[in-house]
C-alpha positions in Angstrom: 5.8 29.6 -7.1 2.3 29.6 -8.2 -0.6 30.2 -5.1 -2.0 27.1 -5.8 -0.5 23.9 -7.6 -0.4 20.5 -8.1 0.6 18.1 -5.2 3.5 15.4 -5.5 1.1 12.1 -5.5 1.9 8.7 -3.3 -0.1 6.3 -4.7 -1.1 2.6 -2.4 -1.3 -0.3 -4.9 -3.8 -2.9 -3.8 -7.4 -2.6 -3.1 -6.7 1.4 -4.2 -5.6 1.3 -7.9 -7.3 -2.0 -8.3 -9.2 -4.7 -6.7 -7.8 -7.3 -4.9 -10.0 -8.7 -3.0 -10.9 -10.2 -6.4 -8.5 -12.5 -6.6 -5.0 -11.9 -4.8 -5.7 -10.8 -1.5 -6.7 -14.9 -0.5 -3.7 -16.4 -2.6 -1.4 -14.2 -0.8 -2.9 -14.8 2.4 -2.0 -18.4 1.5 0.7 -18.1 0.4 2.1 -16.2 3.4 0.7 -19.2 5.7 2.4 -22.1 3.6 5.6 -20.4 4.2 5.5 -19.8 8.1 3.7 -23.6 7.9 7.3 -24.5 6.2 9.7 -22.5 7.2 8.7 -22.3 10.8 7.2 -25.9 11.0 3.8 -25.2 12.5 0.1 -26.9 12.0 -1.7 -24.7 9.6 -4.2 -22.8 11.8 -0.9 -22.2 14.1 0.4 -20.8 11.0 -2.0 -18.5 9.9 -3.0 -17.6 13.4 0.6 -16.1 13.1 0.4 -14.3 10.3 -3.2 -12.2 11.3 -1.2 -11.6 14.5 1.8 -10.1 12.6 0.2 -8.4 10.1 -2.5 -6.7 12.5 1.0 -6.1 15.0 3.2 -4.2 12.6 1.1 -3.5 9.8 3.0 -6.3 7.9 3.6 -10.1 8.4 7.1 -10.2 6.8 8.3 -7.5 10.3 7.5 -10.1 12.3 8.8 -13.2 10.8 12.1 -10.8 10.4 11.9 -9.7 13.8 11.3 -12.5 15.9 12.3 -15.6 13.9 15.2 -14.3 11.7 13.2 -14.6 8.0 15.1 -12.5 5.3 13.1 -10.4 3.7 14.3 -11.2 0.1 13.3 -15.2 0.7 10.2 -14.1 1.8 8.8 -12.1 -0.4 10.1 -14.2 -3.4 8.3 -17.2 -2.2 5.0 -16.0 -1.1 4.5 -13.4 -4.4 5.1 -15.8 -7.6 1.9 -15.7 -8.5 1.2 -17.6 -11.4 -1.2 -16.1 -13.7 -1.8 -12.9 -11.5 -2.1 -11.0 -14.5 -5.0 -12.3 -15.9 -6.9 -12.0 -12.5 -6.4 -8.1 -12.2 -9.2 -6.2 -12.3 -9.4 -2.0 -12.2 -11.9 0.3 -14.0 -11.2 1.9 -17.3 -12.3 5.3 -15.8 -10.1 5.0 -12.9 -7.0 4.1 -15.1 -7.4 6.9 -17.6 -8.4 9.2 -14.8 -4.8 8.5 -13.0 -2.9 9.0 -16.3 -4.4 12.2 -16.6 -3.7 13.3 -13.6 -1.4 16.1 -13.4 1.7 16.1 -10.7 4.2 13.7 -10.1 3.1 10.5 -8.9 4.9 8.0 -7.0 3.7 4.5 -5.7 4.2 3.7 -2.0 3.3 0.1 -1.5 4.1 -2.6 1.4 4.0 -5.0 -1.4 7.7 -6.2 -3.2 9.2 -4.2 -6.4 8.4 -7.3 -8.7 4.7 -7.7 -8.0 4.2 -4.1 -7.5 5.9 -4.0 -11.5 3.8 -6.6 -12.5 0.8 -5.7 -11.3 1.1 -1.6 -13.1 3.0 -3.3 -16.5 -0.5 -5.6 -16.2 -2.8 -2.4 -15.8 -1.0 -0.6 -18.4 0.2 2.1 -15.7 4.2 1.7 -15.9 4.4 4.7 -17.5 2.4 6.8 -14.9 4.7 6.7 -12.1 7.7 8.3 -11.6 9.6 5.8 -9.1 8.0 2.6 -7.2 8.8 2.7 -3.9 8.3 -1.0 -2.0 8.9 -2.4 0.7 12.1 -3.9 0.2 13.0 0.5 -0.1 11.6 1.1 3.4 14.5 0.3 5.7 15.8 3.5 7.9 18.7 2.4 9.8 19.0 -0.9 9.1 15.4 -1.6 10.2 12.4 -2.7 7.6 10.2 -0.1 8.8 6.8 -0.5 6.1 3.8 2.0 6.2 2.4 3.4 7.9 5.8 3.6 9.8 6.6 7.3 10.6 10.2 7.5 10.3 10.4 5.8 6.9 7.4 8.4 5.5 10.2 11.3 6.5 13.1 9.7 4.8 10.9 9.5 1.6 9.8 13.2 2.1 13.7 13.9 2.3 14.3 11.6 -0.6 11.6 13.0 -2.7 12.9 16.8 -2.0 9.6 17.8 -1.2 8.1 19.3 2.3 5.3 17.2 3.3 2.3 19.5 3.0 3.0 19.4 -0.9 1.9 15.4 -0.4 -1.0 13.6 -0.9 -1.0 10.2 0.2 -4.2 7.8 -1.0 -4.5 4.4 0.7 -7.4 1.8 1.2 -6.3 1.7 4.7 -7.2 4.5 7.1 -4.6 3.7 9.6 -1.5 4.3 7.2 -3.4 7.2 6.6 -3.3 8.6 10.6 0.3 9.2 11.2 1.4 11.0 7.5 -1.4 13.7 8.7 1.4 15.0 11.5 4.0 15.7 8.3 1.2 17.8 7.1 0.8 15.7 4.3 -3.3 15.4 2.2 -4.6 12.1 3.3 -7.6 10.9 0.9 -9.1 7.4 2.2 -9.9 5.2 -1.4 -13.3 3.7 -0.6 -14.2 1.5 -4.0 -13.0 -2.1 -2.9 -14.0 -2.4 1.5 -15.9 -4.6 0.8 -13.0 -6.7 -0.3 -10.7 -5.1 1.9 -9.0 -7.7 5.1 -8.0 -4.1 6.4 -11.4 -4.0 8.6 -12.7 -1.1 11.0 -10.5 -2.4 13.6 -7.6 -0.9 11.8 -8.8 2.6 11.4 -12.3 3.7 11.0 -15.8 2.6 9.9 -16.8 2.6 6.4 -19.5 6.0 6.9 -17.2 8.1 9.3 -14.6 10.5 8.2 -12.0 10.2 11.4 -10.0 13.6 11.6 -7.1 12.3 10.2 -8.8 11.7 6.8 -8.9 14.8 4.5 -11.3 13.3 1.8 -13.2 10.0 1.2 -13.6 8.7 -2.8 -14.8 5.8 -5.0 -13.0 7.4 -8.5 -10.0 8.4 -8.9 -11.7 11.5 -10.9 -12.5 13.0 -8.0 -8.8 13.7 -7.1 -8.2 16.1 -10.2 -9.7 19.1 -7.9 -7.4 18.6 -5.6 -4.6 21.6 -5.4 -1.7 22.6 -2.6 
C-alpha cells in the first residue's frame, strides 16, 4: 500500500454540496410542521414547537415522531419531501461541482435526508455520477433502531459496510456536531463553512463560526481545498 493515498470520502448533502438555506431548508421546515399539525392534531406553533425540540433532541425530527408517537418512517418522509419544483431552486457553484468530480477517492454520500430527494437533488446538480452509493437515512437503522447522524453506532456499521478502517475516512458536514463523535473512529473531519449563514444548525449545536473545536480537522468554503488532502 502506498505511504500516502487517497481517503474514502462521505459526503453531507445540504448546506455542504449546495445551498439550502436558499430555498429548501424553510419548505421543509414546513413541511415537517403541517404533518405533526395533521397527523398529531396540534395548533401550529404547538407543532413546530415540536419539531425544533425533536430535531435539536436527536439530531432529526422524524426519531422523535417515531419514537414517541409511533410515525413510520416511510409516511414521513414521503409526505414532508415532495417538493414540487425543488429542482429549479438548487443552487451550488460551478467551481465546487467540478472540483468534487475531480476529486480523486471513492466518494460516498451520508445524508439524514431520504434516498429520493437525496437522488433528486445530485441528478439536479448533475452529480449522480460522482458517488459511489447514497447512503440515507432510511439506511441508518442498527438493530431495528433509526439511528441518523451523527449517531455513533450507525457510523461503525457503515465503516464495516464500506470495508474500510475509519482513519481512511473523511467525513465533511455543515454541522460541527455530526462532526464530534466520527473523530473517536479516527475518522478526518473537515467542517464545510460556505452556506452558515443559511445554516438552522446554529452554534448551539457545535461551535461558533471563527473557532476550530478539537474535533474539527479542517475548516473550508471550496471544495478545492480538499484535493490536498491525503491518508
Amino acid at each position: 500500500m502506498p505511504r500516502h493515498t487517497h481517503p474514502v470520502w462521505l459526503f453531507d448533502l445540504d448546506n455542504t454540496l449546495h445551498d439550502a438555506g436558499r430555498a429548501v431548508f424553510w419548505r421543509l421546515n414546513g413541511s415537517m410542521t403541517e404533518y405533526i399539525e395533521q397527523h398529531l392534531g396540534l395548533p401550529r406553533d404547538e407543532a413546530d414547537a415540536l419539531r425544533v425540540h425533536y430535531w435539536r433532541r436527536y439530531g432529526a425530527t422524524l426519531l422523535g415522531l417515531e419514537r414517541h408517537h409511533g410515525i413510520r418512517a416511510a409516511h414521513f418522509l414521503h409526505h414532508t419531501h415532495v417538493l414540487p419544483g425543488l429542482e429549479a431552486t438548487l443552487h451550488m457553484p460551478l467551481a465546487d461541482r467540478e472540483a468534487l468530480k475531480r476529486l480523486p477517492g471513492r466518494k460516498i454520500l451520508l445524508t439524514n435526508a431520504p434516498a429520493d430527494y437525496a437522488k433528486r437533488v445530485l441528478t439536479a446538480l448533475d452529480l449522480a455520477g460522482c458517488f459511489e452509493q447514497v447512503v440515507a437515512i432510511e439506511h441508518m437503522r442498527t438493530f431495528g433502531h433509526l439511528r441518523p447522524k451523527p449517531d455513533l453506532r450507525m457510523m461503525k456499521v457503515v465503516l464495516a459496510r464500506l470495508k474500510v478502517p475509519g482513519h481512511r475516512c473523511v467525513l465533511v458536514e455543515d454541522t460541527p456536531a455530526n462532526l464530534r463523535p466520527v473523530r473517536q473512529l479516527g475518522m478526518g473531519t473537515v467542517w464545510m463553512q460556505r452556506y452558515l449563514s443559511g445554516n438552522p444548525h446554529g452554534p448551539h449545536l457545535g461551535a461558533l463560526p471563527h473557532q476550530r473545536p478539537a474535533w474539527v480537522c479542517a475548516r473550508i468554503r471550496q471544495l478545492r481545498a480538499l484535493h490536498r488532502w491525503r491518508v
